[in-house]
C-alpha positions, 0 to 999 in steps of 0.5 A: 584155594583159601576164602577170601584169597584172589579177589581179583581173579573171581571178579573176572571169572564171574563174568562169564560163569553164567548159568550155561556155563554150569550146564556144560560142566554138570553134563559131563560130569551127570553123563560120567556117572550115567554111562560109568565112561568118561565123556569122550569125543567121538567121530560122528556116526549114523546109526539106526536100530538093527534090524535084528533089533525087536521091542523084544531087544530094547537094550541093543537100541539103548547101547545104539542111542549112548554111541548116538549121544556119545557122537553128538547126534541128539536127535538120533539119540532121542528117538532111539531111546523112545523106542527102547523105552516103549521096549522095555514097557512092552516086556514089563521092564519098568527098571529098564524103560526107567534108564532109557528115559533117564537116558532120553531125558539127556538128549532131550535136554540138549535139544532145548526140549526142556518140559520133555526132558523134565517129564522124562525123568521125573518118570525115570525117578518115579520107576527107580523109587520105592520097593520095587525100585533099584538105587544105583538107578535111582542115584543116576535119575536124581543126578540128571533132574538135577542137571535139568532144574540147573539149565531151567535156572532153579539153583535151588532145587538143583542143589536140594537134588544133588544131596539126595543123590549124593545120600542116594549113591552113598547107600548104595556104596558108590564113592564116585557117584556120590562124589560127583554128586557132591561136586556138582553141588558145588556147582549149584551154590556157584550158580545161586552166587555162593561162592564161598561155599562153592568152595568150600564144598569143592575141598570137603570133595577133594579132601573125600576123593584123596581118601578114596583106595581104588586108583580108577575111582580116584583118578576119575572122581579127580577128573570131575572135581579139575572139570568143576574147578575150570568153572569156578575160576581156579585154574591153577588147583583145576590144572594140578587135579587134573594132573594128578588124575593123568599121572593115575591113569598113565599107571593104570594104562586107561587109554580112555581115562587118559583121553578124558582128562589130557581133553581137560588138562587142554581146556584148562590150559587155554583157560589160563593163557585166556585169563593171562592175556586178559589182566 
């Protein structure tokens, strides 16, 4: 979209693009990147740690709360995620108590925990940094506290987050990650009433995403950048995105990829009936 182009359409939209609204949109995309799978719907199940499971097998209970999380069970989530954490403290594994607590910090988040989750993953952050640190893991920690700063309504210091991120995941050499970075971004200068910055941060990403080489990559930075679009009122390119990142996973025969953005493609359709029926 043009600056300054469909006045009248920002003007509803922004009534009721609220900071929640923002919030949903990071996770999923802050959820994406941390799994390395698109955030699809589950049917609900209830799983509790194997009983083979031991402090010594914290990564099964980790694997166990992502299928929690995945189901909607937060709470199930958050509890299990614990346990892999002291797990992992246990066996001296400070990069791996790091990703379940950045894992935690997620669950506690949508429990309305907000303080834990900030704990969580400022502990997440503080074990991936430095010498000793791991950057992909670091990149995923500085994602998801910008996600929590988001929800806690500081706008500012999300956005200061997410160009560490992107910084982050680009010396890592993750295209996706940093993209999503980007686009999240552009989510934060939404919430700070920025809008044409928004936008204009959204086309430098989408402009970045068609640069892209491998076709998974860009159909799911593609997929990120149609969900961000649903949020900022522009119905019309989110359904064009998301449409070109279909047609890429129909040619990869990606039945997960495809689920992902077809779930999209439909909220987007709604979006558009809804903005109809109201002019």
């Amino acid at each position: 979209m043009k600056q300054g182009q469909h006045p009248k359409r920002f003007r509803h939209w922004r009534k009721w693009v609220d900071r929640a609204a923002l919030f949903w949109i990071a996770c999923l995309v802050c959820w994406c990147l941390a799994t390395g799978v698109p955030p699809v719907t589950q049917t609900a199940v209830s799983l509790a740690p194997s009983s083979a499971a031991t402090a010594s097998d914290p990564l099964q209970w980790e694997r166990e709360g992502r299928s929690l999380y995945d189901a909607g069970q937060f709470s199930a989530a958050a509890a299990i995620w614990q346990d892999s954490a002291k797990g992992f403290a246990e066996l001296g594994d400070a990069l791996g108590k790091a990703g379940s607590l950045n894992y935690l910090s997620m669950a506690l988040l949508e429990l309305g925990r907000w303080e834990e989750a900030r704990t969580a993953v400022e502990e997440a952050v503080r074990l991936s940094s430095g010498t000793d640190g791991n950057g992909a893991l670091l990149a995923q920690a500085l994602n998801n506290r910008g996600r929590i700063q988001l929800a806690l309504g500081d706008g500012d210091a999300a956005l200061e987050t997410w160009r560490e991120a992107a910084n982050t995941y680009e010396s890592v050499g993750d295209d996706v990650g940093r993209l999503g970075a980007i686009v999240n971004q552009g989510l934060a200068l939404q919430s700070l009433g920025l809008y044409r910055r928004s936008e204009t941060t959204l086309e430098t990403a989408s402009e970045q995403i068609a640069a892209l080489s491998d076709p998974r990559l860009q159909a799911a930075a593609l997929r990120n950048l149609g969900v961000a679009l649903q949020v900022v009122g522009d119905l019309q390119r989110s359904q064009t995105i998301l449409e070109q990142s279909l047609a890429i996973a129909r040619e990869l025969n990606a039945p997960a990829d495809l689920g992902a953005t077809l779930t999209a493609l439909g909220n987007t359709a709604r979006g558009l009936q809804n903005f109809e029926d109201a002019l």
